[in-house]
C-alpha atoms as a printed R data frame, in Angstrom:
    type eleno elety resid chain resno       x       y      z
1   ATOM     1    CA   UNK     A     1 -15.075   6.521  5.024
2   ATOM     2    CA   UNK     A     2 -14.227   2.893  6.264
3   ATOM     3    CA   UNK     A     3 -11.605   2.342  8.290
4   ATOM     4    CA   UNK     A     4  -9.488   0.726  6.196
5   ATOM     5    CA   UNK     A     5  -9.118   3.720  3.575
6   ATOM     6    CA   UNK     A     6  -9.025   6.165  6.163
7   ATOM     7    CA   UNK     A     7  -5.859   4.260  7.232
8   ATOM     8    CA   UNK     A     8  -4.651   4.009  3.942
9   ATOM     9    CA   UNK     A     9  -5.215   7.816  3.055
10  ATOM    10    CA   UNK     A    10  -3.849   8.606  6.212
11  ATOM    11    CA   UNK     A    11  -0.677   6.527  6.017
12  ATOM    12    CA   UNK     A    12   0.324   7.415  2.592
13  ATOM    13    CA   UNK     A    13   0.145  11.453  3.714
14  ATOM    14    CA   UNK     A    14   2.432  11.008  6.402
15  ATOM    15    CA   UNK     A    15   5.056   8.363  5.230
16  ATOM    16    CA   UNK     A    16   5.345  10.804  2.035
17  ATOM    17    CA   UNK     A    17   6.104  13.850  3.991
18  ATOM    18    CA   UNK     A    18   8.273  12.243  6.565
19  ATOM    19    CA   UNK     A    19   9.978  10.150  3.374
20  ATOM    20    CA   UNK     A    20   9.606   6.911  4.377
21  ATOM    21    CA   UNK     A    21   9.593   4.283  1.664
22  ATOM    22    CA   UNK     A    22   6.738   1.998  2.076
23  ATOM    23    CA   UNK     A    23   4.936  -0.914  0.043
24  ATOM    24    CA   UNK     A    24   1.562  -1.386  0.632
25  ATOM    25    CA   UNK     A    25   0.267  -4.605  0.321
26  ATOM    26    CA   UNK     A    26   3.703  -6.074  0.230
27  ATOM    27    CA   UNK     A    27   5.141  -9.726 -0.387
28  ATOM    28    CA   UNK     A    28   8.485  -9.919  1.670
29  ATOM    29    CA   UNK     A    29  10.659 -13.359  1.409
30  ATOM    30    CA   UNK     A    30  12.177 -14.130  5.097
31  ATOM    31    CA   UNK     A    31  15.333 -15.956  5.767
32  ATOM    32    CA   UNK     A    32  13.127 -19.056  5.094
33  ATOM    33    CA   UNK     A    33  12.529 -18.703  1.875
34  ATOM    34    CA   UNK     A    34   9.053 -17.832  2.504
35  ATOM    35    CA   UNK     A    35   7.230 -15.057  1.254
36  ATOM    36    CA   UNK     A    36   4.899 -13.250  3.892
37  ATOM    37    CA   UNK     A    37   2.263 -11.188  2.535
38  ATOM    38    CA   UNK     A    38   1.546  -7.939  4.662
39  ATOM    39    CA   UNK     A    39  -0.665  -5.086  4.983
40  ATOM    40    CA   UNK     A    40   2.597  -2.611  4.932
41  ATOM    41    CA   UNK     A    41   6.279  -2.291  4.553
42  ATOM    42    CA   UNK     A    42   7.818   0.773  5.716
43  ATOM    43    CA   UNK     A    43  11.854   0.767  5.069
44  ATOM    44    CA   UNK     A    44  14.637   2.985  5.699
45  ATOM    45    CA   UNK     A    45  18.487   2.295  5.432
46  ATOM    46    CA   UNK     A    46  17.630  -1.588  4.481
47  ATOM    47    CA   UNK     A    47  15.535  -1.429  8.203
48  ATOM    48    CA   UNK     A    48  12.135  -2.798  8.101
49  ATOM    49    CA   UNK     A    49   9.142  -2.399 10.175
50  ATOM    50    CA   UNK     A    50   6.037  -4.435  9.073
51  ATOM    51    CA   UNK     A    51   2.373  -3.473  9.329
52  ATOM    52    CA   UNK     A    52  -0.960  -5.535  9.787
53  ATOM    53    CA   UNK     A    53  -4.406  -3.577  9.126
54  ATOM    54    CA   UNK     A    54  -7.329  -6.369 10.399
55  ATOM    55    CA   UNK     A    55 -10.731  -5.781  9.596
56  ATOM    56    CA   UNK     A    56 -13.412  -3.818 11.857
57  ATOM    57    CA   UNK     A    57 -14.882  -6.957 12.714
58  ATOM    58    CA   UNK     A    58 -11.636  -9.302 13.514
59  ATOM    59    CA   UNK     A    59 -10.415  -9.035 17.127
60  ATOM    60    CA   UNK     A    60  -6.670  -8.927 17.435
61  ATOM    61    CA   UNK     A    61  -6.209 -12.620 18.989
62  ATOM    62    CA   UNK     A    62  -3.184 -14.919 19.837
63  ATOM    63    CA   UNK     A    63  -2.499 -16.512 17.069
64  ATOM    64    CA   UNK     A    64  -2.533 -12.921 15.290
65  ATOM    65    CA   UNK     A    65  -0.024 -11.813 17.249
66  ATOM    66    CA   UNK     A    66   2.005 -15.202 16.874
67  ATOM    67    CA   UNK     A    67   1.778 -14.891 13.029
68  ATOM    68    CA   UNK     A    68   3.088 -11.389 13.234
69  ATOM    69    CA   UNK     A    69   5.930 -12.571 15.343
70  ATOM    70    CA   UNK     A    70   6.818 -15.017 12.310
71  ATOM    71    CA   UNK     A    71   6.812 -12.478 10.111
72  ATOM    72    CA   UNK     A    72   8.978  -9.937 12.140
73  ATOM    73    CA   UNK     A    73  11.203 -13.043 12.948
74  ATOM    74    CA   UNK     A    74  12.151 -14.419  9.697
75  ATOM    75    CA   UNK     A    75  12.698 -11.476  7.799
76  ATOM    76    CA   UNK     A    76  14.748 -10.164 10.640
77  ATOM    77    CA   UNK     A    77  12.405  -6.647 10.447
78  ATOM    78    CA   UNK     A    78  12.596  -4.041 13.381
79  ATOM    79    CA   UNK     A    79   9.400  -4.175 14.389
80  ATOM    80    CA   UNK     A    80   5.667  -6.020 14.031
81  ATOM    81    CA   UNK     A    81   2.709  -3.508 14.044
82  ATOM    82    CA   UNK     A    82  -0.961  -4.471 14.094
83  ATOM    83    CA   UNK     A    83  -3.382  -2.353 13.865
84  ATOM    84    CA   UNK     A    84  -6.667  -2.673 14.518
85  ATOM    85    CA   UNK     A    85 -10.345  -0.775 15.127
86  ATOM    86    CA   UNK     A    86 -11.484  -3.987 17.370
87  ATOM    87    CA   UNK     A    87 -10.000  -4.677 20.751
88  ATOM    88    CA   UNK     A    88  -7.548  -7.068 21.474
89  ATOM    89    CA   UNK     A    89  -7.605 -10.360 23.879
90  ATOM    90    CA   UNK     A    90  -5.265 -10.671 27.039
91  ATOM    91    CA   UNK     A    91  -3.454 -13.251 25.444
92  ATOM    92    CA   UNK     A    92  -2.628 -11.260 22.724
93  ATOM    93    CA   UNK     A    93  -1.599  -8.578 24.515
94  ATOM    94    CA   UNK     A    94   0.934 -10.836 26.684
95  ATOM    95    CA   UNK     A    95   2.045 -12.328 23.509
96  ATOM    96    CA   UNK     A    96   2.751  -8.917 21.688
97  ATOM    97    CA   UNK     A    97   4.705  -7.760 25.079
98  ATOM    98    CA   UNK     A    98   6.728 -10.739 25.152
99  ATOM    99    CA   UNK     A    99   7.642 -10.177 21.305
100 ATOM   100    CA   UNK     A   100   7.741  -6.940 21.114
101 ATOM   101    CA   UNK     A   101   4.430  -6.527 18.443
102 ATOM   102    CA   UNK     A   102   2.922  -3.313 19.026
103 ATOM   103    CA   UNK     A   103  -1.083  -3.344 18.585
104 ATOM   104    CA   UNK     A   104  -2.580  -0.055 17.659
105 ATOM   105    CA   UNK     A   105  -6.295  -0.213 18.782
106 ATOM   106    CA   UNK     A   106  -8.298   2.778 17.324
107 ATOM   107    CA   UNK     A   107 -11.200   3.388 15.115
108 ATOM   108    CA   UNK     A   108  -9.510   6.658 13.537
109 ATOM   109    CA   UNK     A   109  -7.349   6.674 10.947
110 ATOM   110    CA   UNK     A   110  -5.264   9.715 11.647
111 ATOM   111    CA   UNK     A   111  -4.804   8.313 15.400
112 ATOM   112    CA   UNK     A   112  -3.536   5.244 14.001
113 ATOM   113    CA   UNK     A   113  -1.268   6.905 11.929
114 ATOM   114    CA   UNK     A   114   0.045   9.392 15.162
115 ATOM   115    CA   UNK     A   115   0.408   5.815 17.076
116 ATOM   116    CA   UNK     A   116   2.178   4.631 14.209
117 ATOM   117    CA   UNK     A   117   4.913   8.218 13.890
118 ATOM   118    CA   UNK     A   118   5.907   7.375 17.472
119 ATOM   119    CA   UNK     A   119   6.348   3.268 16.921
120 ATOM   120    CA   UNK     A   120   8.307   4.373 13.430
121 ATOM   121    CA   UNK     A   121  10.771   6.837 15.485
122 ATOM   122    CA   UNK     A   122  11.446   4.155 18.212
123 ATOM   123    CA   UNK     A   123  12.366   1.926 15.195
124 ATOM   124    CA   UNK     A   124  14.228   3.891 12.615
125 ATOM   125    CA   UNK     A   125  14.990   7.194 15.325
């Protein structure tokens, strides 16, 4: 199964039994009046936490992390997620420490999705 879908299959099982309410891909409008398109929204109590799923081949880079940060920032969500079966650069990762993006590096679905349980309880508790 490619990534993607394993992610997907994954995600769905566990946001429905921990009832989470999620959108998957998702058009949110920021404070801007833009609308960001994302992978996922996850929500609870009008709290958001917003989720990027990149492609095997697509290497979590700077600006990746600085278009997150947009996101996160203008719709005033909890938290930025990207996840990811590539690597990520060292820019990146200074970026996504500075802002607070967490980047979820694994080629398994269901390990994503235990990466993701922990990030969700930091964020929501």
């Amino acid at each position: 199964m490619p990534f993607e879908e394993s992610v997907v299959d994954a995600l769905r099982v566990f946001l429905g039994e921990i009832g989470l309410s999620y959108e998957l891909s998702a058009r949110v409008r920021g404070r801007s009046n833009v609308e960001h398109e994302v992978f996922c929204v996850v929500q609870r109590e009008g709290r958001m936490v917003l989720i990027e799923l990149l492609p095997q081949s697509k290497l979590i880079d700077e600006v990746t992390v600085l278009q997150m940060f947009v996101k996160v920032y203008d719709t005033e969500s909890r938290k930025g997620v990207i996840v990811s079966p590539s690597h990520y650069t060292e820019g990146a990762r200074k970026l996504a420490d500075l802002y607070k993006i967490s980047l979820v590096t694994t080629d398994d679905g269901r390990e994503a999705v235990a990466q993701l349980h922990r990030i969700f309880h930091e964020a929501f508790g």
